[in-house]
C-alpha positions as CSV (number, residue, x, y, z in Angstrom):
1,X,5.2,-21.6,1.9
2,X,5.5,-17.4,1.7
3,X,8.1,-15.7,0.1
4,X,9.1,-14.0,2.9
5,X,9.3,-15.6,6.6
6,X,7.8,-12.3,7.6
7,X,5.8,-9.4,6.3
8,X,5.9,-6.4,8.2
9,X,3.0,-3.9,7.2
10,X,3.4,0.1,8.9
11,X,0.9,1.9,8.8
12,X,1.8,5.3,7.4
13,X,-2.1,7.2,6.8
14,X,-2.0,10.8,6.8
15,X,-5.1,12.2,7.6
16,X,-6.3,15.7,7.1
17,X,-5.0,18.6,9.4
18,X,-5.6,17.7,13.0
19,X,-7.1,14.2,12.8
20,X,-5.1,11.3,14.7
21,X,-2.8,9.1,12.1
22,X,-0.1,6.9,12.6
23,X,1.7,9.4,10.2
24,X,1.7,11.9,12.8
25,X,3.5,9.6,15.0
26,X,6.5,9.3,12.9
27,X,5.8,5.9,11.3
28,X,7.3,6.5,7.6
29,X,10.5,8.0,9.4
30,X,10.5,4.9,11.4
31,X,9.3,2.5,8.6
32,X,12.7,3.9,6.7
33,X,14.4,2.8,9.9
34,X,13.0,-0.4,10.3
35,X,13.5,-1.0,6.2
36,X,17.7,0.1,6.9
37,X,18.0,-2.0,9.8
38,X,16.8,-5.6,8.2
39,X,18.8,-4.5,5.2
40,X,22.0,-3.8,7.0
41,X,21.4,-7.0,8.9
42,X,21.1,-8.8,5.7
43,X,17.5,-9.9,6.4
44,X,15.9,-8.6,3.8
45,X,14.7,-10.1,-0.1
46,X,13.2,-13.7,-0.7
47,X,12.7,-16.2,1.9
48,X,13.9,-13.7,4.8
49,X,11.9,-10.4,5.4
50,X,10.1,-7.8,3.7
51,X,9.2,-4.0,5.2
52,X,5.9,-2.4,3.7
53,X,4.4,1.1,4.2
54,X,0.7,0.3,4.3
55,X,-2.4,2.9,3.9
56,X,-4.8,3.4,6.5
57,X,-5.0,-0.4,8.6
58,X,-8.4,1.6,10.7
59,X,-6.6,1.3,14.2
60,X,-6.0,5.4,14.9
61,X,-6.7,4.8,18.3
62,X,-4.0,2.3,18.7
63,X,-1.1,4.3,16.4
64,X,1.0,4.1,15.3
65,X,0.9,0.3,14.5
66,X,2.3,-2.0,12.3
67,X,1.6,-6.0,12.0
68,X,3.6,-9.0,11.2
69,X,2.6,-11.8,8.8
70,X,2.5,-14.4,8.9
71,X,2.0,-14.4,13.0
72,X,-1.1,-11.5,12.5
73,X,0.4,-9.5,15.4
74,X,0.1,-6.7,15.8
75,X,2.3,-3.7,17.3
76,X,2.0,0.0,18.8
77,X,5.8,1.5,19.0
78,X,6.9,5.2,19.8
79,X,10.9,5.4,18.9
80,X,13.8,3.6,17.3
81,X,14.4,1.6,20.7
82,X,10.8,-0.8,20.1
83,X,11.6,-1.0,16.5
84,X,15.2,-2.6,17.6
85,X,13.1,-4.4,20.2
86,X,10.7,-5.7,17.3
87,X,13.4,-6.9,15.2
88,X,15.6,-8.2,17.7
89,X,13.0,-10.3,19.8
90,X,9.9,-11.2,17.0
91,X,11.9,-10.9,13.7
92,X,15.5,-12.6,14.5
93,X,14.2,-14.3,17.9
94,X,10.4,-15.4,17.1
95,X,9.5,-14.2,20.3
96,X,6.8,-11.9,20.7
97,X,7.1,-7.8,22.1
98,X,4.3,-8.5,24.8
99,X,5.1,-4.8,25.6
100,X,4.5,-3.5,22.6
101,X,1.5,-6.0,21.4
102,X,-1.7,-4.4,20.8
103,X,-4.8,-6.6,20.5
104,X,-5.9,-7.2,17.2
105,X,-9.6,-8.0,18.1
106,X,-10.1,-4.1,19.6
């Protein structure tokens, strides 16, 4: 069994000046939002969930993204509304974002 029902992984790569990175795309702000919002929903620490900022996961033409273990799915997001939409429906629900999927073969 894992120590956490799920793993979420952002990726939060900064690339030099002008080069596409989820960085750029506001994934640490948004990783500090997702990390607030399963704390303040008590879903965070053993056995519940854990939110990680991740280096470069090599999907720039995706970003940003960010992928949930154990599940391996992967996401693209652009605001505060499909991070509420991730945690709500894949998190808390088990259901997956189909929206929001991104496939993790490309």
């Amino acid at each position: 069994m894992s120590y956490y029902t799920h793993h979420v992984f952002f990726c939060t790569n900064q690339r030099s000046e002008g080069e596409n990175c989820c960085a750029n795309h506001r994934a640490v702000e948004l990783h500090a939002y997702a990390k607030k919002k399963i704390a303040s929903l008590g879903l965070n620490g053993e056995g519940k969930v854990r939110m990680n900022k991740a280096g470069c996961l090599d999907r720039c033409e995706l970003g940003p993204v960010l992928v949930v273990y154990p599940e391996e799915t992967w996401y693209t997001f652009m605001d505060e509304t499909d991070i509420d939409e991730i945690i709500e429906e894949h998190i808390i629900n088990n259901r997956p974002v189909e929206r929001l999927k991104v496939d993790r073969a490309v």
